[in-house]
C-alpha positions as CSV (number, residue, x, y, z in Angstrom):
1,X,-24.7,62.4,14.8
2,X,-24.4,59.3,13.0
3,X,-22.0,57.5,14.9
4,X,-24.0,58.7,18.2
5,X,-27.3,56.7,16.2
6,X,-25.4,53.7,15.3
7,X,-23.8,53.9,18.8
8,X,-27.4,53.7,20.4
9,X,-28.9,51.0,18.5
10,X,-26.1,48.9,19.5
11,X,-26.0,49.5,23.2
12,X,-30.1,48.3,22.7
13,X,-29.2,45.2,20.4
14,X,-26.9,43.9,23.2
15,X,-29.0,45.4,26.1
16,X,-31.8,43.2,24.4
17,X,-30.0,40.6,23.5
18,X,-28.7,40.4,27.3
19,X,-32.3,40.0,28.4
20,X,-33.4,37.3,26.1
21,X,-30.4,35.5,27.1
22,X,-31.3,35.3,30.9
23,X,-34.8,34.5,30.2
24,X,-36.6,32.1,28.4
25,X,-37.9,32.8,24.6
26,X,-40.6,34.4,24.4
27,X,-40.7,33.3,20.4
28,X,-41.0,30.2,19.1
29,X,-40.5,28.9,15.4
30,X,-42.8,25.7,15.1
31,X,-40.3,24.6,11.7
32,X,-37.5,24.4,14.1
33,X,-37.6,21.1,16.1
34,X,-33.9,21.1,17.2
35,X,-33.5,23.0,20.3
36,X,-30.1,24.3,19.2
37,X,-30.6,25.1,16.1
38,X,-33.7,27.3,17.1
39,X,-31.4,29.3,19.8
40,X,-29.2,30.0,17.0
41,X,-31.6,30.7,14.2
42,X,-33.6,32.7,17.0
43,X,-30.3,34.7,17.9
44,X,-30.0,35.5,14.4
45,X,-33.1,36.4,13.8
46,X,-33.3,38.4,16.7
47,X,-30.5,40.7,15.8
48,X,-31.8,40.7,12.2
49,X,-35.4,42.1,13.2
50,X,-33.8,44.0,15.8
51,X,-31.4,46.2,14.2
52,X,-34.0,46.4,11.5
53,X,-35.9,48.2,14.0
54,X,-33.4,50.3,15.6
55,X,-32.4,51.6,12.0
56,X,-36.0,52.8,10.9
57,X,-37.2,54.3,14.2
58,X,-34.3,54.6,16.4
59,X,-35.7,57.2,19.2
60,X,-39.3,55.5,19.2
61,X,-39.6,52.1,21.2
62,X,-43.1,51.5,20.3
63,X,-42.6,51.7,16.7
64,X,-39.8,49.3,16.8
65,X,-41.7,46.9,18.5
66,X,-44.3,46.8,15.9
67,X,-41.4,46.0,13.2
68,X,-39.7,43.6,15.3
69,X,-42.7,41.6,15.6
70,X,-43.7,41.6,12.1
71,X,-40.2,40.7,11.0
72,X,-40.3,37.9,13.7
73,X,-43.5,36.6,12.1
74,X,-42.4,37.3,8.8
75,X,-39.2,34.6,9.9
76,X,-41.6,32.3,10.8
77,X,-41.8,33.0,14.5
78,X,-44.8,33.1,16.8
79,X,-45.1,34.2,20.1
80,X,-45.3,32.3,22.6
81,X,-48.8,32.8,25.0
82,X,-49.2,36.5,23.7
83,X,-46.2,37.8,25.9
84,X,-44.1,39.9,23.3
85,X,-40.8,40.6,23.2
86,X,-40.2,43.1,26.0
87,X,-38.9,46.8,24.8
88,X,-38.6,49.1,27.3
89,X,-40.9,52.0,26.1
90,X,-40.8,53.7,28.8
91,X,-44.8,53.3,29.8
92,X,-46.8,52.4,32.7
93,X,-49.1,49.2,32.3
């Protein structure tokens, strides 16, 4: 069962990490002025907060969401006109 979790939350880190990398950030770190240092402190962060996440609630999207965003703000990061990073929770808005 183990290796099926840790399996899972890494097929969603990459799947995640595939989307943020075709779309522009949806976080932004006003302490970070450099555009490439932000994409790389935003990458790590990213993965960070995300496996985070994936760890304590791996079958629940909505929870990991709500830890993702306070370890993003917790880095320093703010979102950027109240869009938040997309999970796919499997809702219809």
């Amino acid at each position: 069962m183990r290796p099926f979790l840790l399996t899972l939350c890494l097929t969603v880190l990459l799947g995640s990490l595939a989307f943020t990398a075709g779309c522009s950030k949806q976080w932004q770190n006003p302490a970070i002025e450099d555009s490439a240092q932000s994409d790389a402190q935003f990458t790590k962060d990213s993965r960070a907060c995300d496996l985070m996440a994936g760890e304590q609630y791996p079958l629940d999207k909505d929870m990991q969401y709500k830890v993702y965003s306070k370890c993003m703000t917790d880095k320093g990061w703010v979102q950027r006109d109240g869009d938040g990073y997309r999970f796919n929770t499997g809702k219809k808005k």
